[in-house]
C-alpha positions as CSV (number, residue, x, y, z in Angstrom):
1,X,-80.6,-43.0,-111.5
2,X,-80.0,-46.5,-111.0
3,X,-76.3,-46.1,-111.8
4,X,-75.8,-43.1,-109.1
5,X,-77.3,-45.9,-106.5
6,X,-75.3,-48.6,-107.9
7,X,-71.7,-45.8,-107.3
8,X,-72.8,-45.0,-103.7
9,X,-73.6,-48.3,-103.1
10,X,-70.0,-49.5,-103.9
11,X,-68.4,-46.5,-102.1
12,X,-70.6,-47.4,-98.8
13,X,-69.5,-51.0,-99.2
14,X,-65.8,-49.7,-99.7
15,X,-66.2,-47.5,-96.6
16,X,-67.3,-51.1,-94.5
17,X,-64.4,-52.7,-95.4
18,X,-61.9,-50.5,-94.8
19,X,-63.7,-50.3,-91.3
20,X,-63.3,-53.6,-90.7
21,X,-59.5,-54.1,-92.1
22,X,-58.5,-51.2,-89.6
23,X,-60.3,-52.7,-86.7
24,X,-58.4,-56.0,-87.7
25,X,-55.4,-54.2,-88.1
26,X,-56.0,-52.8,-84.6
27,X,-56.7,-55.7,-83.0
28,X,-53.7,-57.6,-84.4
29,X,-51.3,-54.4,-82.6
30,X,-52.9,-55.2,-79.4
31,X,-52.4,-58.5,-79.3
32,X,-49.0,-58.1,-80.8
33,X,-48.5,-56.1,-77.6
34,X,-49.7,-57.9,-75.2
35,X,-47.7,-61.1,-76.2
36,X,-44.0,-58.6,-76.1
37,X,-45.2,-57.6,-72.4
38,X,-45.7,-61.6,-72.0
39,X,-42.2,-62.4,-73.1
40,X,-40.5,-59.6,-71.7
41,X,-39.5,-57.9,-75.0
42,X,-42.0,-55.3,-75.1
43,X,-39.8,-51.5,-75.1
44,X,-39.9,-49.5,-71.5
45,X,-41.7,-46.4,-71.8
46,X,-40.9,-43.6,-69.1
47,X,-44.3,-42.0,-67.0
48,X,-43.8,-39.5,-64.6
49,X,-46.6,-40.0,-62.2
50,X,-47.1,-37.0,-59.7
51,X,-49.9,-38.5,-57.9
52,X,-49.9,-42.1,-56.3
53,X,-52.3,-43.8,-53.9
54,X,-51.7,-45.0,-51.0
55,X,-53.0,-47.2,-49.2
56,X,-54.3,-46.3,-45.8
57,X,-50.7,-48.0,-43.9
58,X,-49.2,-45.4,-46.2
59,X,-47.6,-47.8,-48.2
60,X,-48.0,-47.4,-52.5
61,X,-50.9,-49.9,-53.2
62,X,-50.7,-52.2,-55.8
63,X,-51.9,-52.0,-59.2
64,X,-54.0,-54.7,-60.2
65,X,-55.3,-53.3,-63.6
66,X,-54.6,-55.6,-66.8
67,X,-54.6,-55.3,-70.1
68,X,-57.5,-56.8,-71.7
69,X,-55.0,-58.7,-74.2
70,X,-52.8,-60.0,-71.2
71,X,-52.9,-63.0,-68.5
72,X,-55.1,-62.3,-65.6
73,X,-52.8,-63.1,-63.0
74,X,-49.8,-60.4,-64.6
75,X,-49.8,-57.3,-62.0
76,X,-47.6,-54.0,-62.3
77,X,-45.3,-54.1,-59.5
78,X,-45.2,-50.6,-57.0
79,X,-41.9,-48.9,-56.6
80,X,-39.7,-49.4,-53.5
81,X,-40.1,-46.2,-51.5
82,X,-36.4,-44.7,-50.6
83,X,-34.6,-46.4,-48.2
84,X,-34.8,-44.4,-43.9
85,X,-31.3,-43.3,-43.4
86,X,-30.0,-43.7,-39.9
87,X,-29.7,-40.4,-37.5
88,X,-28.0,-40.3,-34.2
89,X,-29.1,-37.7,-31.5
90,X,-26.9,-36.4,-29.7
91,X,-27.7,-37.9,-26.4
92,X,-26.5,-41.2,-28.0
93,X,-23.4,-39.8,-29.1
94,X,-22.7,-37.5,-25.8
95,X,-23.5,-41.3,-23.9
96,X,-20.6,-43.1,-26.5
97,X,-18.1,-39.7,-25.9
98,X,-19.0,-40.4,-21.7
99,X,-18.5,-44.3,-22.2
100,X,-15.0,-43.4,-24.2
101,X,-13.6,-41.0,-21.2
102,X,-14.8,-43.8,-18.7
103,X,-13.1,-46.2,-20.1
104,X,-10.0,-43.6,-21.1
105,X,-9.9,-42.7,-17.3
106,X,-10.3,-46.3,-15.8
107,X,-7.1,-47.4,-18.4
108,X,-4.9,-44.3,-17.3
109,X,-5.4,-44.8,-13.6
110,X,-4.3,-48.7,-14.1
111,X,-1.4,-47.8,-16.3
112,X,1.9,-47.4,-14.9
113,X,2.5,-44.8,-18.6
114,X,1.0,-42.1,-16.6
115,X,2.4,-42.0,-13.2
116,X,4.2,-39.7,-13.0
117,X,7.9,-40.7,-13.4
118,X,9.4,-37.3,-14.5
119,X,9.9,-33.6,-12.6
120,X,12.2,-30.8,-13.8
121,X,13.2,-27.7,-12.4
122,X,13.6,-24.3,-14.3
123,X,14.7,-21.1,-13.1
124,X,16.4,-22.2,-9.5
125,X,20.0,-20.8,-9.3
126,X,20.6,-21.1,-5.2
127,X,18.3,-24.0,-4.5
128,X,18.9,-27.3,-5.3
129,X,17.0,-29.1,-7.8
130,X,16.2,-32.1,-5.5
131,X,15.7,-30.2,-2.2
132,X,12.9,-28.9,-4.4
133,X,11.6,-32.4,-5.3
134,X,11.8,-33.9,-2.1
135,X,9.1,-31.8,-1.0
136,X,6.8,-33.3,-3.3
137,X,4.9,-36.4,-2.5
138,X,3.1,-37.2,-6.5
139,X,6.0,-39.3,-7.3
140,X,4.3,-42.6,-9.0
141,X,0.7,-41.0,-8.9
142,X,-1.7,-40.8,-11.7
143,X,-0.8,-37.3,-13.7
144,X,-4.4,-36.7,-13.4
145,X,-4.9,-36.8,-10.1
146,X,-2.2,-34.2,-9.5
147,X,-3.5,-30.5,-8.6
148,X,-0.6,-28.2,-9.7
149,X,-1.8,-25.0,-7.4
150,X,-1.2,-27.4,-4.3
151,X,1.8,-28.2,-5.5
152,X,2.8,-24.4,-5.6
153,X,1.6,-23.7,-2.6
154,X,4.0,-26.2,-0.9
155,X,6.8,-25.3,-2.6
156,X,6.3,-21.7,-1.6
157,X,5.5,-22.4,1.5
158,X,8.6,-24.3,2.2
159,X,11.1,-22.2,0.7
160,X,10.8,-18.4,1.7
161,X,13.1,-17.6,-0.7
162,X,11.0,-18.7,-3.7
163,X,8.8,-15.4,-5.3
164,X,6.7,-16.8,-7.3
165,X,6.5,-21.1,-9.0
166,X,4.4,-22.2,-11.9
167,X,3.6,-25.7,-12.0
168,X,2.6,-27.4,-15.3
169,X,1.5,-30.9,-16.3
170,X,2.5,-32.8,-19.5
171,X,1.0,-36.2,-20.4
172,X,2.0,-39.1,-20.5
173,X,3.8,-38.7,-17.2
174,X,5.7,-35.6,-16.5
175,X,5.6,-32.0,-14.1
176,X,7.8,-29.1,-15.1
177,X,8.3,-26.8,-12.4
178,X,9.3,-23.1,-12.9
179,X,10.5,-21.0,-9.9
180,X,11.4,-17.4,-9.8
181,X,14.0,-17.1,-6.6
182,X,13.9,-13.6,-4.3
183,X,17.7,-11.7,-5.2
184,X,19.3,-10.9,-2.3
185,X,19.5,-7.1,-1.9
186,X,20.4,-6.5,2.1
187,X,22.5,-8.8,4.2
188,X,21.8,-8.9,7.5
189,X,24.8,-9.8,10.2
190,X,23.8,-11.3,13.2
191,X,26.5,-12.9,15.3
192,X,25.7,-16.6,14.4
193,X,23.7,-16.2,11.6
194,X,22.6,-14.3,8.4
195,X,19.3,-13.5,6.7
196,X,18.9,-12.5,3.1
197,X,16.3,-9.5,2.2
198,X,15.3,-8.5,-1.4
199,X,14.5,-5.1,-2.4
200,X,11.1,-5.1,-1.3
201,X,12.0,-6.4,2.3
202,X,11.0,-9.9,2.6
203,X,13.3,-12.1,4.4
204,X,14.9,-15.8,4.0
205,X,17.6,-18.2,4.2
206,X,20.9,-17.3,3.4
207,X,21.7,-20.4,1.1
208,X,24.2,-20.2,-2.1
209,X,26.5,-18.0,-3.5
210,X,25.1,-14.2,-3.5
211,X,26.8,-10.9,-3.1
212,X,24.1,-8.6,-1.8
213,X,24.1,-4.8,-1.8
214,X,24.0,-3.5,1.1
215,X,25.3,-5.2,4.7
216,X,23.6,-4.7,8.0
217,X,26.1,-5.4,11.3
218,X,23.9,-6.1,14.0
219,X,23.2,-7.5,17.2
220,X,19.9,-8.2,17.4
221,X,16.8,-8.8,14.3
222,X,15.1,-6.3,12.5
223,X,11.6,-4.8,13.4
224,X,9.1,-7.5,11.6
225,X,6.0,-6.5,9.5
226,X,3.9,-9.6,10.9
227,X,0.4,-11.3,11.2
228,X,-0.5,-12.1,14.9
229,X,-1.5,-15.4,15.1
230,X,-4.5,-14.6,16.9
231,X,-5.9,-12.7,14.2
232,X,-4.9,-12.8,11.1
233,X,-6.8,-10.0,9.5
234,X,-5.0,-7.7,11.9
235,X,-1.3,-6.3,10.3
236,X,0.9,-5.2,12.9
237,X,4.5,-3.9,13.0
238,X,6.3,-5.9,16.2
239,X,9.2,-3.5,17.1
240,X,12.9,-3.9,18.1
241,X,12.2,-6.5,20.4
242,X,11.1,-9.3,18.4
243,X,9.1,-12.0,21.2
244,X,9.8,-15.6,20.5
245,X,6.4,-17.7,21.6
246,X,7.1,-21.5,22.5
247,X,4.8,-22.3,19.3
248,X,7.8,-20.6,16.9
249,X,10.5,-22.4,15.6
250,X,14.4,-21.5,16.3
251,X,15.7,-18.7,13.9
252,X,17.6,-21.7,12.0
253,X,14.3,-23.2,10.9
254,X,12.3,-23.0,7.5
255,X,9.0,-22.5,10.2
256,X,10.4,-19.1,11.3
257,X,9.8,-17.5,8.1
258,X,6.7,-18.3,8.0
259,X,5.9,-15.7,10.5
260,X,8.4,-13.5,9.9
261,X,8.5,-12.4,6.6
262,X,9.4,-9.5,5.9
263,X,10.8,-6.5,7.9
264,X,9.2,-3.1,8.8
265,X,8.6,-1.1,5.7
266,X,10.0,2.4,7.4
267,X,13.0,0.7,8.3
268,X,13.5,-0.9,4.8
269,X,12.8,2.6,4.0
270,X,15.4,4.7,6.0
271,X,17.7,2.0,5.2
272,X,17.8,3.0,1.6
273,X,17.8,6.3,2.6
274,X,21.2,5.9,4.1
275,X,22.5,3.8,2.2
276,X,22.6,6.4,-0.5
277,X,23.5,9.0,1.9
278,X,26.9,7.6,2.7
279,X,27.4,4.8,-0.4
280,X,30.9,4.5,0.8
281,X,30.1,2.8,3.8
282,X,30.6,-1.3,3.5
283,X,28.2,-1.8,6.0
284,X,25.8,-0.2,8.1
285,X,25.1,-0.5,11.7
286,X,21.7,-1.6,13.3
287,X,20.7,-1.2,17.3
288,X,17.1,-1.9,18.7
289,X,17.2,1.2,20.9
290,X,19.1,3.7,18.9
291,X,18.2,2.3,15.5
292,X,20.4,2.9,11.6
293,X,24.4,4.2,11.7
294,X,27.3,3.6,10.9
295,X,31.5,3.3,11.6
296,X,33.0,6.9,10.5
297,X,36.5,7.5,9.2
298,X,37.5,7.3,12.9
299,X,36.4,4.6,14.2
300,X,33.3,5.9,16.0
301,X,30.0,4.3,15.8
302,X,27.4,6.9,14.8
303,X,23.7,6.6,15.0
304,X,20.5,8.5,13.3
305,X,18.0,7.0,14.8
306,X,14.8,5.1,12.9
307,X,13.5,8.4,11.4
308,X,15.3,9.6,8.2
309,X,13.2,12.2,7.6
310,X,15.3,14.6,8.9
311,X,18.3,12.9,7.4
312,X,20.2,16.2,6.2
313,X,19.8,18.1,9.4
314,X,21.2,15.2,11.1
315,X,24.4,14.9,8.9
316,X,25.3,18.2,9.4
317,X,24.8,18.1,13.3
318,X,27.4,15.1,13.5
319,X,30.1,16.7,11.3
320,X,29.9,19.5,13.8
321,X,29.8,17.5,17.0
322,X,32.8,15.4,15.0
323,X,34.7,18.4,14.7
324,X,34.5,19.8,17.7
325,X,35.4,16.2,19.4
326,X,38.5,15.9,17.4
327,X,39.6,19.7,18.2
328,X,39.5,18.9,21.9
329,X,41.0,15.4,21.5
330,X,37.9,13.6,22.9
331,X,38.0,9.8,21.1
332,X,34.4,9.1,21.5
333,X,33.2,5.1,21.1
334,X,29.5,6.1,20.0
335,X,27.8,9.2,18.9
336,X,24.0,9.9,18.3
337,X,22.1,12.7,16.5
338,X,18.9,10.5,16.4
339,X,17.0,13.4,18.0
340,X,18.5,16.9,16.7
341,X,17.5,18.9,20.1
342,X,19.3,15.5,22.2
343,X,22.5,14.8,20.5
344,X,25.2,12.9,23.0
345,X,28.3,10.8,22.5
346,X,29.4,8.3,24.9
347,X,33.3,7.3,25.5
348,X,34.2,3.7,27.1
């Protein structure tokens, strides 16, 4: 018995002391520790934290925890929150893009680079290119100032002979003009002067070389297709005896087209009409009173009237009254079928 008590005794005693050599052993580690976090050679270990205080300025808070084996004043630092990147809205950058323009516009007004130093001409072929820009006052202006439907409209308006211009701007300092010019179709002969028709009856200026289809002798103008000045809504047709008011220019003025431009359409009408009746006429023959005709074979002036309705019925009426003239030796200077139940001829 006493030797069982002596065994456990020793193992009990054992047991103590290896207690105590591991708490030793521990304690040594820790301070071990403690002194590497001291010098700065201690190894980094990695923690993912997922939650961290903050403090109520919502700012990390400091950790103020220590070791038990290290100097009371040594604190673990927070980590730097991410740095605020900057955003601009976009009334700041709309207020920088209106700054820039301001500053664009007040340099281009100043600068003599875009006045406008340059204008070119397309598509004229009877006008000439500077009759065209004389007209024009934007010479040394700011390009941007420049309003390219005015400066169509004076063209236009200044040269009747002009269908249609396109104005276009180009920076620094230029204006390219583009005109489409009315072709002569009808000439028509007055004794001291001649006006120019295209196909669709408008009238203007004989200028430049041209070689129109059809010829109109005549002694007095054309039935007009006009716009009473009075009212300008109201379209009227101002027959045979055109009336000059003291406000209208001469007939050798650019202002006369204005208001007249462009004939009656029934007599741009029965003018075609005749034309193709007798296409080997040179010229046809226009009176106010006894309106379209033309200069036969013999020398007589005939007339049809303004009606070509009727056009075939008339032919045939003159061939007969021709005959029967030339049968009893009659040399007539004029004959008229413009009404088919009134025909007469007339000798000087």
């Amino acid at each position: 018995m006493k030797e069982d008590r002596q065994v456990q005794e020793r193992k009990s005693d054992l047991l103590r002391r290896q207690r105590v050599l591991q708490q030793l052993q521990r304690g040594k580690n820790s301070t071990q520790h403690a002194t590497q976090q001291l010098d700065g050679t201690a190894p980094i270990k990695h923690t993912l934290h997922l939650f961290q205080r903050k403090s109520k300025n919502n700012s990390p808070r400091e950790d103020t925890r220590s070791s038990p084996f290290a100097n009371e004043n040594l604190q673990i630092k927070p980590e730097k929150s991410p740095k605020k990147r900057l955003h601009l809205s976009w009334r700041i950058l709309s207020g920088l893009l209106t700054i820039m323009f301001l500053f664009f516009l007040t340099t281009a007004w100043q600068s003599t680079d875009f006045q406008v130093s340059v204008i070119e001409v397309n598509g004229n072929q009877r006008i000439n290119q500077d009759e065209i820009i004389k007209t024009l006052t934007v010479m040394n202006e700011p390009l941007f100032t420049v309003q390219p439907d005015e400066i169509a409209q004076t063209i236009l308006s200044t040269f009747p002979e002009l269908k249609d211009v396109k104005v276009t701007l180009y920076l620094p300092n230029k204006i390219s003009i583009t005109v489409n010019e009315r072709q002569p179709y009808i000439a028509w002969q007055l004794e001291k002067q001649t006006l120019w028709m295209d196909s669709d009856g408008f009238l203007f200026p004989a200028r430049g070389q041209a070689s129109p289809t059809i010829t109109i002798q005549s002694l007095s103008y054309p039935s007009f297709y006009t716009t009473q000045p009075g009212d300008q809504a109201a379209i009227q047709i101002e027959k045979y005896h055109p009336k000059f008011n003291d406000w209208k220019s001469p007939p050798d003025s650019m202002t006369w087209f204005k208001y007249h431009q462009q004939i009656d359409p029934g007599l741009l009408t029965a003018i075609l009409k005749l034309n193709v009746q007798i296409p080997s006429q040179k010229a046809l023959l226009f009176d106010s009173n006894r309106g379209l005709g033309w200069t036969d074979e013999h020398g007589w002036k005939i007339f049809v009237g303004f009606d070509l309705d009727h056009i075939d019925e008339k032919w045939l009426l003159y061939e007969k009254i021709s005959a029967d003239l030339v049968k009893q030796g009659i040399t007539p200077s004029l004959v008229s079928v413009e009404y088919l139940n009134a025909p007469y001829y007339r000798v000087d």
